[in-house]
N, C-alpha and C positions, 0 to 999 in steps of 0.2 A: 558626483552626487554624494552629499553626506549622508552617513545612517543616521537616521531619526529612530530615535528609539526611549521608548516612555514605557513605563511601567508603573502603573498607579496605583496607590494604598486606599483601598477602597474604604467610603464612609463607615465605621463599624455602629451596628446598632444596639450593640451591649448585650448580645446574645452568640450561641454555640450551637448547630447542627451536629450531632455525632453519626445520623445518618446521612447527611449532604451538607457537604461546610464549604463556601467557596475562598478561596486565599487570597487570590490575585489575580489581574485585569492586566491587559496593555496590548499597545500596537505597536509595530515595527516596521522601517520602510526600509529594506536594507541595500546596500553597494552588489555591483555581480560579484559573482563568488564569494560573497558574506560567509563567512561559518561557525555554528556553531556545535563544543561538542569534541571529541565522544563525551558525554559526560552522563550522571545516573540523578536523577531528580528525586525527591523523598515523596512527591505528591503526583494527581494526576496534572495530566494539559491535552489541553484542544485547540489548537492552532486552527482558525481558517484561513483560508488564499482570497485576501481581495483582487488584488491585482499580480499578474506574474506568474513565477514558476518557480520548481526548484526541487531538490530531493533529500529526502527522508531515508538515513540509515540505522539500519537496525540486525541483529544477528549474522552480520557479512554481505544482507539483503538490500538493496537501493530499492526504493520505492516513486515513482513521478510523482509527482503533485503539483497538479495546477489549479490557476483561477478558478473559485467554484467549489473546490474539494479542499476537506479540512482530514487532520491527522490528528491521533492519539499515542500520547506516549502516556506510557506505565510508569510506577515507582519502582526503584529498584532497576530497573534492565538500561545497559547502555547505549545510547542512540545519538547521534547528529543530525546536525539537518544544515542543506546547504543551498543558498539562492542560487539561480542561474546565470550564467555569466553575461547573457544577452538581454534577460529579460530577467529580472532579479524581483522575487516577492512583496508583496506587503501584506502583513497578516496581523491579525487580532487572535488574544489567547486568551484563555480563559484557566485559571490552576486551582483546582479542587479536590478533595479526598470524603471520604464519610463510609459508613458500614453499609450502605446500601448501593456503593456504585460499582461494585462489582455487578452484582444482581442487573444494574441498569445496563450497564457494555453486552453483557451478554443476552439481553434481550434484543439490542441495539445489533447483535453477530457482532464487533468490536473488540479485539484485544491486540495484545502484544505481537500476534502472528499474524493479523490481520487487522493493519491498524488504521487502514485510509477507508475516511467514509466510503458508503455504499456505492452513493448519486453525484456523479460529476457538478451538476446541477439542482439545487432544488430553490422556488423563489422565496417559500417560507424562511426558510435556513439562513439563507444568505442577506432576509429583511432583520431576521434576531443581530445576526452578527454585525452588520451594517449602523443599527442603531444602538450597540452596545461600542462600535469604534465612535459614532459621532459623539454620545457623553460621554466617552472617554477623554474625546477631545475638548468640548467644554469642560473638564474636570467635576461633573457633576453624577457621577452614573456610582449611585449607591448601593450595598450588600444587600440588601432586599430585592434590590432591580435585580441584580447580577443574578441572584440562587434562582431567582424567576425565570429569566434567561435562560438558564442553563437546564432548569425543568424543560424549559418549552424543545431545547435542543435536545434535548431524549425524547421526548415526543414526537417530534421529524423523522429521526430514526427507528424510533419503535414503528409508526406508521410507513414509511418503506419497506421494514423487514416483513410486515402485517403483507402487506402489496405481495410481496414478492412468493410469500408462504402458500396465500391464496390462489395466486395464478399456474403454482409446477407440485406436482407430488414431492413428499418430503425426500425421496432418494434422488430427484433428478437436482433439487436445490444444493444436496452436497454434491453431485456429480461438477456443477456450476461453479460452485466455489473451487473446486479444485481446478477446472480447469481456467479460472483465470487468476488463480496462482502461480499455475505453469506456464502460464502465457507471459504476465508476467516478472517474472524470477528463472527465463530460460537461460541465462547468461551465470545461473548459477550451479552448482553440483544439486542434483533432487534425487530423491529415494521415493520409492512408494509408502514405505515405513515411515516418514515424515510426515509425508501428506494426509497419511491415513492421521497418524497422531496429530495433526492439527485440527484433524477435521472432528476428530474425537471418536474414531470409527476401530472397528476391528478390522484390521489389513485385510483376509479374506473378504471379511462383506464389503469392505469399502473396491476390492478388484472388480467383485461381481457386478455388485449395480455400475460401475463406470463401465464394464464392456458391456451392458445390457442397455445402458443410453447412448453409448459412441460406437459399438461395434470394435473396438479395441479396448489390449488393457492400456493402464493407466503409464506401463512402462514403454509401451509398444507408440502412443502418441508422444510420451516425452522425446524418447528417440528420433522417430520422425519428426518431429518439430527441430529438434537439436540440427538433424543431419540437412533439412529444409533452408534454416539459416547457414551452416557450414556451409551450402553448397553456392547461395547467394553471394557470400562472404568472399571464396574461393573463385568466382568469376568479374565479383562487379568490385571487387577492391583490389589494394595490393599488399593488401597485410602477411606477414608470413604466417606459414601454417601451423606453430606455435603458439602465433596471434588467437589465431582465427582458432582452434581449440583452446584457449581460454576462456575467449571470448562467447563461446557456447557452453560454459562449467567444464571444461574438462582438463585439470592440472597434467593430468599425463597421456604423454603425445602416442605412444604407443596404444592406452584406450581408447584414446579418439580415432585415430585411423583405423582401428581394427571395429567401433562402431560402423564410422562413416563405408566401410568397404560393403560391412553386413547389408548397409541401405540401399547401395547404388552398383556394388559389384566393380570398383575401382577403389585405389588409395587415393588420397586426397591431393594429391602431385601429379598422379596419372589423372584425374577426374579435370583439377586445371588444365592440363594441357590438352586434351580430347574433346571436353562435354561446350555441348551448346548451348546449353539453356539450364538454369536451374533446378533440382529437384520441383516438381509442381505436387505441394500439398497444404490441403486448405486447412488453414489455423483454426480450430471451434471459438465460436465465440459463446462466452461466458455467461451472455442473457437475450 
């Protein structure tokens, strides 16, 4: 399969947005394992997934992204992104900048630290994006169309965060966001000091209300998740146990086993050779 890949200079209409200015349009259909990146862009982009898969790195962090679901990269921060070897992408991007589009991401919950749309799915969303690939492809979809578009795509997003505000109290919505960041980014090292600073919280209150909606704190479910996969990991594969603390964030093998033992009351050597079944602990789910 060749990449196909277009990138088109959109009709200009003799005018400048300093509040919303859109740059640049294009589709791409890429080879598996296409990649591009690390690299730092000077403007924003919204990538959607028409068809495929494939993953979005960012701060040492991989992200999934499939069909349905679009990503945002920032200016300035370095990030990749790479099709799927099996099922390789095709996406439509959209690249713009202006004084007002911070204000819109964060209406939108959308940044750098959390940068894959909301909704796996939405039909609105995916009908904007769909119709801004097909005149792309007729070479006919002009700057006026495009900045419309791209209004109407804040829109979609504003109205799910709206959705989502309405249906949970404001502390159980950050409980949510955190926990399907842990969910996940468990393959990587997590602090609570992070989490909190992502979530834009004070560490204290952000432990509180997460053991007040899960009955754990927020270190006590990362670990059990961690040691939940270690323990999967150490029975139903054959990776060695260096792997397999990697593989769960954990560069050094002595904190992992001295975690894992805390969990289960075994080293992670003894637990392979003895246990029969997995650790059983039910992952939360994020909505």
């Amino acid at each position: 399969m060749k990449l196909v890949l277009k990138d088109y200079s959109l009709a200009v209409a003799g005018f400048k947005f300093t509040e919303l200015n859109i740059l640049s349009a294009g589709t791409q259909k890429c080879e598996p394992g296409y990649k591009y990146g690390p690299a730092v862009r000077n403007h924003y982009l919204i990538h959607y997934i028409i068809n495929g898969k494939g993953i979005l790195g960012f701060d040492n962090k991989e992200f999934a992204v499939k069909a349905g679901q679009a990503f945002l990269i920032e200016p300035g921060c370095v990030t990749y992104y790479e099709a799927d070897e099996l099922n390789p992408w095709e996406y439509v991007w959209v690249g713009f900048n202006g004084s007002y589009v911070k204000g819109l991401l964060e209406t939108a919950d959308i940044s750098q630290f959390n940068p894959v749309f909301p909704k796996i799915f939405d039909a609105k969303l995916n009908g904007i994006f769909t119709n801004i690939r097909g005149l792309l492809k007729e070479n006919s979809l002009d700057e006026m169309y495009a900045l419309g578009s791209l209004v109407q795509i804040f829109s979609c997003l504003a109205d799910f965060t709206s959705h989502i505000n309405k249906k949970y109290p404001k502390r159980t919505i950050y409980v949510k966001r955190a926990i399907d960041y842990i969910n996940n980014n468990i393959h990587f090292p997590a602090s609570v000091e992070e989490l909190a600073k992502l979530l834009r919280l004070d560490r204290k209150y952000f432990c509180a209300i997460f053991k007040a909606e899960t009955g754990l704190s927020p270190m006590q479910y990362i670990i059990s998740l961690k040691a939940g996969l270690a323990s999967r990991l150490l029975l139903e594969t054959t990776l060695s146990i260096g792997e397999i603390s990697r593989s769960v964030g954990y560069e050094d093998l002595f904190t992992f086993s001295r975690m894992f033992k805390s969990q289960t009351g075994l080293s992670p050597s003894k637990y392979r050779l003895t246990a029969k079944e997995p650790l059983k602990f039910t992952q939360l789910a994020p909505y």
